[in-house]
C-alpha positions as CSV (number, residue, x, y, z in Angstrom):
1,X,0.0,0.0,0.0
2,X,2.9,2.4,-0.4
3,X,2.9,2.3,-3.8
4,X,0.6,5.1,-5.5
5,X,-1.2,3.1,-7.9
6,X,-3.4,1.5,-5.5
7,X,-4.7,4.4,-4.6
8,X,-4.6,6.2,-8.3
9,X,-6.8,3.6,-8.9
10,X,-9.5,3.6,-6.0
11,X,-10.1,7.4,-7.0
12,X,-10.0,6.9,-10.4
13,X,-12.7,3.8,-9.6
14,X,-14.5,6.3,-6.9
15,X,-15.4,9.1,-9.8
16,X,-15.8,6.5,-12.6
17,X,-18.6,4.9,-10.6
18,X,-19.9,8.8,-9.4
19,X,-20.2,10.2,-13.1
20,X,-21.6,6.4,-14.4
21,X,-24.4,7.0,-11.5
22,X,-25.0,10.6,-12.2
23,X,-25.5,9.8,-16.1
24,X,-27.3,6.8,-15.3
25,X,-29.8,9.1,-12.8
26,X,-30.1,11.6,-15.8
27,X,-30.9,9.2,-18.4
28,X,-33.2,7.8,-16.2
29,X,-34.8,11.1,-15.5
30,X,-35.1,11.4,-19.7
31,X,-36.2,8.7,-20.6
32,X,-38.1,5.2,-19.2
33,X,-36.5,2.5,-17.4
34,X,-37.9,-0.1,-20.1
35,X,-35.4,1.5,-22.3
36,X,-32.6,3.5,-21.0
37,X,-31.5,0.2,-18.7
38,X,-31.0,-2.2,-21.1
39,X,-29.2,0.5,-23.4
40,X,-27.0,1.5,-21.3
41,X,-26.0,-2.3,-19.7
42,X,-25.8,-2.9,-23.7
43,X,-23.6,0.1,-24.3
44,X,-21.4,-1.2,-21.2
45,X,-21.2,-4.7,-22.6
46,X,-19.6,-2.9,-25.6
47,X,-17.2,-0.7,-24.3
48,X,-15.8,-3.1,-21.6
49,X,-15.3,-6.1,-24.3
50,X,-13.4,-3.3,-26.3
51,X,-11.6,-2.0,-23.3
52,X,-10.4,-5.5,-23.0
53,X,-9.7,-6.2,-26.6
54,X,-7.4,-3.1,-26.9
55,X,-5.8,-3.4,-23.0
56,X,-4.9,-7.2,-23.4
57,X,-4.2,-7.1,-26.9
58,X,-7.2,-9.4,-28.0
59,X,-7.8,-8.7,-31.0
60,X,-4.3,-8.9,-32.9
61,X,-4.3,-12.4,-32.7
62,X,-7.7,-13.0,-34.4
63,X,-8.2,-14.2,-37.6
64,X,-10.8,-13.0,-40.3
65,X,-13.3,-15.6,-39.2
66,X,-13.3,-14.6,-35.8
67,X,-13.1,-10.7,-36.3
68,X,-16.1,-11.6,-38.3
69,X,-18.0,-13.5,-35.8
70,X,-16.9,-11.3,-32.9
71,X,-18.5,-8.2,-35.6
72,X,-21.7,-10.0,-35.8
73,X,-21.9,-10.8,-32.0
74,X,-21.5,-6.8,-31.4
75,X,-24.6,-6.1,-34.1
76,X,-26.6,-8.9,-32.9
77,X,-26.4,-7.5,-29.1
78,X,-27.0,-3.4,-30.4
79,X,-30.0,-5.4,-32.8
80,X,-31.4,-6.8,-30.1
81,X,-31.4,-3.6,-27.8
82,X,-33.3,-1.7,-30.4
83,X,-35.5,-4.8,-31.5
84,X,-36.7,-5.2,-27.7
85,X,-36.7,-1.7,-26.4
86,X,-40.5,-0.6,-26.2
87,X,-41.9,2.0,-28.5
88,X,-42.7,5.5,-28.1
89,X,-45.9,6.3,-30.1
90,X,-45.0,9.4,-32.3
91,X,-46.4,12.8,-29.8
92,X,-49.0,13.9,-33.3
93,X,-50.7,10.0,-32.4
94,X,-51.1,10.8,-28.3
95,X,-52.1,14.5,-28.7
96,X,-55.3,13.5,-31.1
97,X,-55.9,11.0,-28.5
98,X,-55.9,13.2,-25.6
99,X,-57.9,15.4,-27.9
100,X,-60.6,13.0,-28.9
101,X,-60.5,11.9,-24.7
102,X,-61.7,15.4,-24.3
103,X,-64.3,15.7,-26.8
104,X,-65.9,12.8,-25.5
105,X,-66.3,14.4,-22.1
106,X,-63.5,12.2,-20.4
107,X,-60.0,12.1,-18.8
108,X,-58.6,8.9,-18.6
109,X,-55.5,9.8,-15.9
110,X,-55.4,6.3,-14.1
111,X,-56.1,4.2,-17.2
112,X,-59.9,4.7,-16.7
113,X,-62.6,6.5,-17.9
114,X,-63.6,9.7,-15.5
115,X,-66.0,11.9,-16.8
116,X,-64.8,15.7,-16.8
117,X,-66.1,18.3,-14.5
């Protein structure tokens, strides 16, 4: 424990995890959990494979076949984020539904239908 690094390394661990949190509480404030979570773990995934590829000098000893497979193995994971991430109706679609809600004489705030006063 005399040596520096240790401790380099705990602070530079300590404000990794503080900005990773911050972002993560942002994102989460933008956006819904359904979506932003599996992003970013997906977005993770990537970078720390990558990390690990370039640190331990990985990927100079792969051949074509596997710098193919490892390719497809990084679209198939992003593919799959954006194939199962839920869907945002477009806001034109929910403001004509609000709209006709109103028309009609009701507010539907917990998934039910309350006349308006």
């Amino acid at each position: 424990l005399l040596s520096p690094w240790p401790w380099l390394l705990l602070v530079l661990f300590i404000v990794i995890t503080t900005f990773w949190l911050y972002r993560m509480n942002a994102a989460l404030k933008k956006y819904d959990a359904m979506f932003i979570i599996p992003v970013l773990q997906a977005l993770w995934l990537l970078f720390a494979v990558l990390n690990g590829g370039i640190f331990y000098q990985e990927f100079k000893e792969l051949t074509l076949l596997d710098n193919f497979l490892f390719g497809t193995g990084i679209v198939i994971l992003l593919l799959g984020v954006s194939i199962f991430s839920p869907r945002v109706p477009p806001k034109g679609e929910a403001v004509i539904d609000i709209l006709s809600d109103i028309e009609e004489g009701y507010f539907s705030a917990h998934d039910e239908r309350e006349p308006l006063i």
